[in-house]
N, C-alpha and C positions, 0 to 999 in steps of 0.2 A: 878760610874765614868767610870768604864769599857766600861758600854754600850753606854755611850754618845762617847766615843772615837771609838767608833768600827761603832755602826751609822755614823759619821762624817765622817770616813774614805770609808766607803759606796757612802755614800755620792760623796766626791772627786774621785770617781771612776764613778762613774756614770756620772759625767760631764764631765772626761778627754775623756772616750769612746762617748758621744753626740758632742765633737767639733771634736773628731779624723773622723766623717762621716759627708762627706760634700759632697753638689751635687753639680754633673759634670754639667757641661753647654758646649761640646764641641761644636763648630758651623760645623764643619769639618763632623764630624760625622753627624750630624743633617742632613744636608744637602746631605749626603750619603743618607740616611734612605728614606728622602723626593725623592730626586732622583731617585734610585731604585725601588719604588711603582709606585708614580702615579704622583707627581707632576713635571712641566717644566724641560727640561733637558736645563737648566743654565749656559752656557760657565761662567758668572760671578759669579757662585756660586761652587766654586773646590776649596777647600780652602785646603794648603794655595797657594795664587796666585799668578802669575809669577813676581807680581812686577814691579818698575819701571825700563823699558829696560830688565824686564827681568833677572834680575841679583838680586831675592829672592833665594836664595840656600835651603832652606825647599823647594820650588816649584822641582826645577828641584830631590832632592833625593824622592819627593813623584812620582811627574806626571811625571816630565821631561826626565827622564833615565828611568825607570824600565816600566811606560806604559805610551810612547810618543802619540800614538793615541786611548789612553781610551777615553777623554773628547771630539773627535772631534765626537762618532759614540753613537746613544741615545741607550743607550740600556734598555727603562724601558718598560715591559711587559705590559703594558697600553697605549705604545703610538697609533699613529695612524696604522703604520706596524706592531706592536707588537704580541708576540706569542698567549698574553690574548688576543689582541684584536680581530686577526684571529680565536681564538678559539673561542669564542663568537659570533660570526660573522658565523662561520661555524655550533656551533648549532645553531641561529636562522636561519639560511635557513635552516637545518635539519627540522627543526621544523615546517619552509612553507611548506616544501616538505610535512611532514606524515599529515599536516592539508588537502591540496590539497588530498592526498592520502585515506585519513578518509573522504573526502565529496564526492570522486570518489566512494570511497565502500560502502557508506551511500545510495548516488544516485543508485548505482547497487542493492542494498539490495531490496530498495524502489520498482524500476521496477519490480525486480523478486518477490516482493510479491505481485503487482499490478498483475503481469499475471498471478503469482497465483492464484490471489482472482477471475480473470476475468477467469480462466481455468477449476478450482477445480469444481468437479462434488460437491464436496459436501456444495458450497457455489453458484448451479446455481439456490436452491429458492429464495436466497436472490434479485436476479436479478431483476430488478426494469421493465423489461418489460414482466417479466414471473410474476411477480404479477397485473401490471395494465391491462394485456388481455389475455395473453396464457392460464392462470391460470384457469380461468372466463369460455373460451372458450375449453377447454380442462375438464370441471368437468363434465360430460355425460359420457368420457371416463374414468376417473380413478375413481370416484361414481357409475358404473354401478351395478343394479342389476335386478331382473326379474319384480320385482315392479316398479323400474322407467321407464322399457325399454316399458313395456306394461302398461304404465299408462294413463289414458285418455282414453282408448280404453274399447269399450263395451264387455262385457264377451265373446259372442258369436265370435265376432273378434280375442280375445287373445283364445281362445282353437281354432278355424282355425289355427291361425299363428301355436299355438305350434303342433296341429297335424300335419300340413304342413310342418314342417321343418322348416318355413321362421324364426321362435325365435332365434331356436340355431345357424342358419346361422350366424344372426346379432349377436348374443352375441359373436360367436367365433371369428368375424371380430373384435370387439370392444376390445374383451382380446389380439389378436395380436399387436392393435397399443396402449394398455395399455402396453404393453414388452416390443414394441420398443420404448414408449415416455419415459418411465423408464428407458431403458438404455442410451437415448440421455441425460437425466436430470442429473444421475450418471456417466460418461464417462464425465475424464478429454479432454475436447477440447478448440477451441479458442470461443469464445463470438460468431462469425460470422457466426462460422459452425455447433453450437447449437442454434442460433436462423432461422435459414436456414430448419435446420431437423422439428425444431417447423413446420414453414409455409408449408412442404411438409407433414407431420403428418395431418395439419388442414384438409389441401384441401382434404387428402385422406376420413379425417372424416365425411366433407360435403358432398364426395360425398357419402360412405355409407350411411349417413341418410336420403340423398335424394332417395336412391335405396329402406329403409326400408321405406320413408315415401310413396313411390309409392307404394308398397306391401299390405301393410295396406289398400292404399285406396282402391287396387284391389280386397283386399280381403272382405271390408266393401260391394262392387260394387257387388259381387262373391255372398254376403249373401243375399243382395236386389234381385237380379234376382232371384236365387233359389226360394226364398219365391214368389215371385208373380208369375214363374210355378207353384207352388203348390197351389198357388189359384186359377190358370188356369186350374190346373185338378182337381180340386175337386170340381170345377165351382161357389167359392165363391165370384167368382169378380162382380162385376154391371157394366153393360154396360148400360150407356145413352142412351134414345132414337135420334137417327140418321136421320136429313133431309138435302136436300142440301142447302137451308138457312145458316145452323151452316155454311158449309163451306164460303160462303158469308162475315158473321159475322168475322170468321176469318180473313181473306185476309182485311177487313176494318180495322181492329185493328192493325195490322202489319204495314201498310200504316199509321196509325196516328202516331205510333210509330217512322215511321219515318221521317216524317216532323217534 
């Protein structure tokens, strides 16, 4: 019986404390809360309000005496002058600003690793006109050896040249403008003044190989005549029998030739 009477009194305790809390519904308030944030600053929502003619006495001891021009100035940090909104407002131009700023130093980065790329000695094989001709036209000189220099040449020719001198001439010309195409290749410069030294390089090359290829043939020229002195003294040459007819025959032949 105890326990049903002590239950029961539990009970009426736990219901007097559930009616004793009850929710607020102030509109005054509400309307604060809304105002202050973000929503319309409402001359018709200041509650409580002035009343007809003005003569609500809550109006005047809330608004009316203590802050006569609260309600007339917005003060919600959202509005359109608001501190929110200037601040917002201020980091998104910040924000145009470092993008502007971030595409200016993008574009700088860009350029200077362009001129880089177009400077660096050590990206001028990549060069797209130092592989389609300079490359091509410059392997005689950085390929040079004593094999290819005297190649094609009759034994007799290549121990001329070398006893001559004329070998090591041409080889020590060919290893100088092998030093300087290697340090124009290597030497950071601009694109224009490395394909420049290329074209003065070339020409100097042609014209050495023009000077060995005359040497060569003087010296092929040099070995023919020796040889047929020496058959002219040792009297091994045949001489044709000689009339003046043959000369005849000639001067005919010359004449057909040229009509």
């Amino acid at each position: 019986m105890k326990k049903y009477i002590f239950l029961l009194a539990c009970l009426e305790l736990c219901c007097t404390a559930g009616r004793g809390q009850q929710k607020i519904n102030d509109e005054a308030l509400r309307y604060q809360e809304q105002r202050m944030v973000f929503q319309q600053w409402d001359q018709n929502k200041f509650k409580p309000s002035s009343g007809f003619l003005g003569l609500n006495p809550f109006y005047w001891l809330v608004w009316g005496f203590p802050y006569p021009n609260y309600h007339k100035t917005d003060l919600r940090p959202l509005r359109a002058n608001g501190p929110q909104t200037q601040r917002l407002a201020a980091v998104a131009t910040m924000q145009s600003v470092d993008d502007k700023h971030k595409l200016q130093s993008d574009t700088l980065r860009n350029t200077a690793l362009s001129q880089i790329a177009s400077q660096s000695g050590l990206l001028s094989d990549a060069d797209p006109l130092w592989l389609l001709y300079y490359k091509d036209q410059f392997g005689p000189v950085l390929n040079h050896s004593m094999q290819s220099i005297l190649a094609g040449l009759p034994v007799a020719v290549q121990q001329n040249l070398v006893s001559e001198g004329l070998y090591d001439w041409y080889r020590n010309e060919l290893d100088r403008l092998k030093e300087r195409l290697d340090g124009a290749r290597n030497s950071d410069m601009d694109r224009g003044s490395r394909i420049m030294t290329y074209y003065r390089l070339l020409h100097e090359f042609r014209t050495k190989s023009g000077i060995w290829a005359i040497r060569t043939a003087s010296a092929q020229a040099t070995l023919d005549m020796t040889a047929r002195q020496e058959k002219l003294k040792t009297g091994s040459t045949s001489l044709g029998a000689w009339k003046p007819q043959t000369d005849i025959e000639i001067a005919q032949k010359v004449l057909q030739h040229i009509r």
